[in-house]
PLY file of the C-alpha trace (Angstrom):
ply
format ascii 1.0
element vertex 263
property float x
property float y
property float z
element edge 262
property int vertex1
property int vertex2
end_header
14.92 14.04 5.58
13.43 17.17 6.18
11.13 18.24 2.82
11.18 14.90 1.60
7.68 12.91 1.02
6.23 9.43 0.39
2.87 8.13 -0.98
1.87 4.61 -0.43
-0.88 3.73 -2.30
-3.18 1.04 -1.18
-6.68 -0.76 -1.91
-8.48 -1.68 1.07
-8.06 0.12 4.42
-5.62 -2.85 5.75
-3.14 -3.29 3.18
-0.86 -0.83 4.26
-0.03 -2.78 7.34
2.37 -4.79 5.11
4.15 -1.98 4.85
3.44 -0.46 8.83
7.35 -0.57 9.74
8.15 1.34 6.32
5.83 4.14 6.84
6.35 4.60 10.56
10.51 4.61 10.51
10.03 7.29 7.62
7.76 8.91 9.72
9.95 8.81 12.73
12.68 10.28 10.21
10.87 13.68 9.25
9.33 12.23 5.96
5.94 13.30 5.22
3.78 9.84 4.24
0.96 10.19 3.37
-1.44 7.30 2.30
-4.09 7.27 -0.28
-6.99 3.91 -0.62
-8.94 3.09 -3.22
-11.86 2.11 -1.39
-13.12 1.94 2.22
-13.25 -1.44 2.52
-17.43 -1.82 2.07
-16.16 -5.88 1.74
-13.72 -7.74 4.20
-13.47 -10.28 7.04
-16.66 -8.64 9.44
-17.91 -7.42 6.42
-21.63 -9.82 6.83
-22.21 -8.48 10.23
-22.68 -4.93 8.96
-24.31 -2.83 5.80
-21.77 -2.17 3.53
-22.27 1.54 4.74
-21.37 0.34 8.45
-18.51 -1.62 7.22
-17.34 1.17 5.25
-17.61 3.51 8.17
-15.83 0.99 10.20
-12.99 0.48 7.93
-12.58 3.95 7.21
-11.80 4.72 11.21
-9.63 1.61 11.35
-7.00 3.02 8.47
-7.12 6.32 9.83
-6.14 4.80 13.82
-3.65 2.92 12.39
-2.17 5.54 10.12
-2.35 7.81 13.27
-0.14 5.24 15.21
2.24 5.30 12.15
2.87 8.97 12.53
0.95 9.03 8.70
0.41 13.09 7.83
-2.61 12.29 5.63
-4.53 9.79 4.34
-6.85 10.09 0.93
-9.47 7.81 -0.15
-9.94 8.02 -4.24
-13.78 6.80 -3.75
-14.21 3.52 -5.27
-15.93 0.84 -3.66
-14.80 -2.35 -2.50
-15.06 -5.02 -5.51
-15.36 -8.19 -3.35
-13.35 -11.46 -2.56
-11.33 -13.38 -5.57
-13.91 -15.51 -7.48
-16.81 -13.15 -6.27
-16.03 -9.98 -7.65
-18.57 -7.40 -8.59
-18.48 -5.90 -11.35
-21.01 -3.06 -10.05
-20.90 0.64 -11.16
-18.49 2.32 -8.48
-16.58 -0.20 -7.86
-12.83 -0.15 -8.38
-13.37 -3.72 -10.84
-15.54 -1.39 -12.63
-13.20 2.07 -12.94
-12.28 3.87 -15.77
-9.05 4.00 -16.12
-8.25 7.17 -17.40
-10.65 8.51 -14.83
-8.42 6.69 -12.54
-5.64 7.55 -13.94
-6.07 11.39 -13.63
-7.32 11.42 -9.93
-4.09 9.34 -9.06
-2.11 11.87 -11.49
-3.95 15.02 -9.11
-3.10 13.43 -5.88
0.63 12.88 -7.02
1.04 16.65 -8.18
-0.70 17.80 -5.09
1.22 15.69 -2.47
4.44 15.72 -4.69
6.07 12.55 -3.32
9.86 11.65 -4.43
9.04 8.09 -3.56
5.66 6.09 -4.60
5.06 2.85 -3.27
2.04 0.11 -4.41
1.30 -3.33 -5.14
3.02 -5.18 -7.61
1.78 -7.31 -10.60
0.67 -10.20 -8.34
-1.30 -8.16 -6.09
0.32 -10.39 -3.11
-2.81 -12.33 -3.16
-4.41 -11.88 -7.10
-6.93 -9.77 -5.64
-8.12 -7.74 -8.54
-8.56 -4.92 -6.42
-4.56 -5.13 -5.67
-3.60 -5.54 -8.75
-5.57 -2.87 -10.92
-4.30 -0.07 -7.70
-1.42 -1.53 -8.56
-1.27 -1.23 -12.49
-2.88 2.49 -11.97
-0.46 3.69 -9.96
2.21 2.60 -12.11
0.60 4.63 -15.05
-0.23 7.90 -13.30
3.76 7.87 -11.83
4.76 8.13 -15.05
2.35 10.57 -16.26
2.57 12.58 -13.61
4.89 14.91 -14.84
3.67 15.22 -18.41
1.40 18.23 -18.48
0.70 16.75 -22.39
-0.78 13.47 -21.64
-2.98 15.17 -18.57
-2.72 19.49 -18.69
-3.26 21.36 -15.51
-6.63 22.14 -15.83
-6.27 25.19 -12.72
-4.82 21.54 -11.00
-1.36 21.76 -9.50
1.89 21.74 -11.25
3.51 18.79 -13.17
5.90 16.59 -10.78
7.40 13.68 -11.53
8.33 11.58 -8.84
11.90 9.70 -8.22
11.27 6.16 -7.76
8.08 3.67 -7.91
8.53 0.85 -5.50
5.94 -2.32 -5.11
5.64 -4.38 -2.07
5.15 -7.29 -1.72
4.42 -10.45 1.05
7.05 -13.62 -0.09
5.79 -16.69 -0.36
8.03 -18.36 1.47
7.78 -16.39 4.30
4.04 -17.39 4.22
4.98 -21.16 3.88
7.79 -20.89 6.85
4.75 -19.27 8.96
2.64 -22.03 7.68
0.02 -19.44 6.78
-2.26 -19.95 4.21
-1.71 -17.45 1.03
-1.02 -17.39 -2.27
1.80 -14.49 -1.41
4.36 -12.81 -3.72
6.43 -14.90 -5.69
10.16 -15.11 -3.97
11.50 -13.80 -7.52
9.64 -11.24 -7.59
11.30 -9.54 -4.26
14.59 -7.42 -4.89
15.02 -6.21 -1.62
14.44 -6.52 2.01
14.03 -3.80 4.46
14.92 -3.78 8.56
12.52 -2.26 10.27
13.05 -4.77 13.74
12.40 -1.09 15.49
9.08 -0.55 14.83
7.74 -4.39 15.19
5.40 -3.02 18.10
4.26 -0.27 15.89
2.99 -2.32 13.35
1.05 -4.54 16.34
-0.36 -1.07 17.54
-1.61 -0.37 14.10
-2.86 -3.59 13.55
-4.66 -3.83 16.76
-7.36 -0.59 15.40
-8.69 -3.33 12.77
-9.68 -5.84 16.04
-11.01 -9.18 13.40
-10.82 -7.20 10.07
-7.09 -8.11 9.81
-6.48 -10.07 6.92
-6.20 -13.62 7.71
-2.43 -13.85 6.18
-1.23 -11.15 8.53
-3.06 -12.45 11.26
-1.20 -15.37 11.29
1.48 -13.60 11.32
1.07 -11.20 14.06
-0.11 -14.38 16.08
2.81 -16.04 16.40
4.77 -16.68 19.54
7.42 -13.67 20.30
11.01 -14.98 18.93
8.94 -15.84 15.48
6.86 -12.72 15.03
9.86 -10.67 15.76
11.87 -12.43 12.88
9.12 -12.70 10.16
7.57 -9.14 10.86
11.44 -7.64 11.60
11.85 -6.93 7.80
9.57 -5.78 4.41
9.89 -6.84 1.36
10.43 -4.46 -2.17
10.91 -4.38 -5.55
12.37 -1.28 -7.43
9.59 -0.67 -10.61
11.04 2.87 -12.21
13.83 3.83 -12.37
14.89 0.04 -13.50
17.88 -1.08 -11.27
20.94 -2.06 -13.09
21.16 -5.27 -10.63
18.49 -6.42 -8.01
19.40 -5.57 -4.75
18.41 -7.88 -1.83
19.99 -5.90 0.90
18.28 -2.85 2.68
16.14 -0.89 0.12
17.34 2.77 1.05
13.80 4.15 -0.66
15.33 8.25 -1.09
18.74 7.14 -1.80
20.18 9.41 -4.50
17.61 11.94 -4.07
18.62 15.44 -3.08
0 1
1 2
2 3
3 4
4 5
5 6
6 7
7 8
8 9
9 10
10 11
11 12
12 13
13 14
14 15
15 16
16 17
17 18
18 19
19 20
20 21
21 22
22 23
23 24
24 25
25 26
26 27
27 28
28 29
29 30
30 31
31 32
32 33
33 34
34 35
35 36
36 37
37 38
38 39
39 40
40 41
41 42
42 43
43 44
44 45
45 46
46 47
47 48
48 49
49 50
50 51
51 52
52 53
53 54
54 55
55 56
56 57
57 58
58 59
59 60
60 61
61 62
62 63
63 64
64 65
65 66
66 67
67 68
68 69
69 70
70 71
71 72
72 73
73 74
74 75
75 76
76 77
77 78
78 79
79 80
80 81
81 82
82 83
83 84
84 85
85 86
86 87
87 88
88 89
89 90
90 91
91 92
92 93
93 94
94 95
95 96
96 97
97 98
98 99
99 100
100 101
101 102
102 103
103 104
104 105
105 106
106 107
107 108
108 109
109 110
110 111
111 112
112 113
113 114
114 115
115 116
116 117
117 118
118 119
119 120
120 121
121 122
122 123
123 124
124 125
125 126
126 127
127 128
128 129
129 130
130 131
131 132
132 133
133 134
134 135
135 136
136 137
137 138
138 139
139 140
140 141
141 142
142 143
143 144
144 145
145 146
146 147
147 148
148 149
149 150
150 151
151 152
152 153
153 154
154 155
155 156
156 157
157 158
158 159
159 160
160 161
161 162
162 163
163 164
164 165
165 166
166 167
167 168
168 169
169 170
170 171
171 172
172 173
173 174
174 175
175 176
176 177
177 178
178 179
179 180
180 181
181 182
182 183
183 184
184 185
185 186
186 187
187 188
188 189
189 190
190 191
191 192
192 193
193 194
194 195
195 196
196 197
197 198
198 199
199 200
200 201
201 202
202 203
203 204
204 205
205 206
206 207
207 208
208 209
209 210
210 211
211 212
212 213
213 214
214 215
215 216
216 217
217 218
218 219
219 220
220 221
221 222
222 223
223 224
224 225
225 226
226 227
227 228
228 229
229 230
230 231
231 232
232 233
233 234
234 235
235 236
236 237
237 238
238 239
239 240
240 241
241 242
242 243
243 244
244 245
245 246
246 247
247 248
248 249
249 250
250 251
251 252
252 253
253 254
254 255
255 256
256 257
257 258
258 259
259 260
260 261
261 262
C-alpha cells in the first residue's frame, strides 16, 4: 500500500477512537493516515475541573498519544473551539457551531490538496450521537471532498495543486450494538451502516489508545471498552461504514476494503 494515504477527519480529540482499529491496521499496512480535528476539545467529560485552556492542552496531548499508538503520521487541528454538550451549545465566535462555512470549507479543501488522501473518512449525517459538532465536521467534509479538485470553485491561491480524492466514507457507532452493550447512546441508526470492518487484530491497540484519554473517554465507548474480555473482544472486533461518494451500486455489509479499486 506503499504511496497510498488516508484522512480521517474528526471533531473532538476522542472521536477517532471509533475508528482506532481502522487507522492502526492501515497504518500497520504502509498507509500514511493522517488525522485532522476540528477543535481541541476545550469541552468534554473532565472538562469542569480545568480552564478551557487546560482542558484544551490536555486534550490536545491525549489525541496526539493515542494517534502515536495508532502508528498516525500526522495529526492537524483546523482551530475551532469546542461548541459544548447537545442542548448547551454555544454559539460563541470561534467556535465550530459558529464557523463559516466557506471559511471552513477552504481550510478542509487546503488540508485535502496538501495531504492528498485517496480515501476520506468522517461522520455521517447523524453525527453518531446528534452532536452538532459531529455533524457540521461531518457535512464540511463532505463539501470540501468534492471541491477539492475543482480549482474553479476554490483556485490555488500559491496553495497546492487540485486533488480529488477516491472515496468519502462515514463512520458510524450502530445502535444496536449500543443496546446489546446496554450502553446508553443515541448511536447510528442500524440502516444507516453498509458495511462492517474486522479489525479483531488490533482490539488491544484501540485499548492502548484509549487508555492516553484516562476519564475523558466518552461515556458510550467507555462502556464499551469496560466490558468483560469475551464481550469487548466481539463488540470492539469490528467498525462500522458507510460508502458516501462514489455511491455504491448495492450496500455492502461485508468487509469495507476502503482502497479497493484504487491504483
Amino acid at each position: 500500500m506503499e504511496g497510498l494515504a488516508l484522512l480521517a477527519v474528526i471533531a473532538h480529540p476522542g472521536d477517532e477512537l471509533a475508528i482506532a482499529g481502522t487507522l492502526a491496521g492501515h497504518a500497520e499496512a504502509g498507509v500514511r493516515v493522517e488525522v485532522a480535528c476540528a477543535t481541541r476539545g476545550q469541552v468534554g467529560p473532565a472538562a469542569g475541573q480545568h480552564s478551557p485552556e487546560e482542558r484544551a492542552a490536555q486534550a490536545e496531548h491525549d489525541l496526539r498519544c493515542a494517534c502515536t499508538r495508532l502508528g498516525v503520521s500526522a495529526v492537524h487541528f483546523l482551530g475551532y473551539r469546542d461548541s459544548g454538550p447537545p442542548g448547551r451549545i454555544a454559539l460563541e465566535p470561534g467556535t465550530l457551531a459558529r464557523a463559516r462555512a466557506l471559511e471552513a470549507v477552504r481550510g478542509l479543501v487546503r488540508l485535502i490538496r496538501s495531504v492528498r488522501p485517496q480515501v476520506v473518512i468522517t461522520f455521517g449525517p447523524d453525527g453518531i450521537d446528534g452532536h452538532p459538532d459531529h455533524v457540521l465536521i461531518g457535512e464540511l467534509t463532505t463539501q470540501a471532498f468534492g471541491a477539492a479538485g475543482d480549482v474553479q470553485q476554490f483556485p490555488r491561491d500559491g496553495g497546492p495543486e487540485p486533488f480529488l480524492p477516491s472515496k468519502l466514507y462515514y463512520f458510524g457507532l450502530p445502535r444496536g450494538l449500543l443496546r446489546l452493550a446496554d450502553i446508553p447512546g443515541a448511536g447510528t441508526p442500524d440502516a444507516a451502516i453498509a458495511a462492517r470492518r474486522d479489525v479483531c487484530l488490533f482490539i488491544d491497540r484501540k485499548i492502548e489508545a484509549a487508555r492516553c484519554y484516562g476519564p475523558g473517554v466518552e461515556p458510550e465507548l467507555i462502556g464499551l471498552f469496560q466490558l468483560p474480555e469475551p464481550e469487548r473482544h466481539h463488540l470492539l472486533g469490528f467498525e462500522y461504514f458507510n460508502l458516501a461518494q462514489p455511491l455504491p451500486a448495492a450496500d455492502d455489509r461485508r468487509d469495507p476494503h476502503l482502497f479497493a479499486g484504487i491504483p
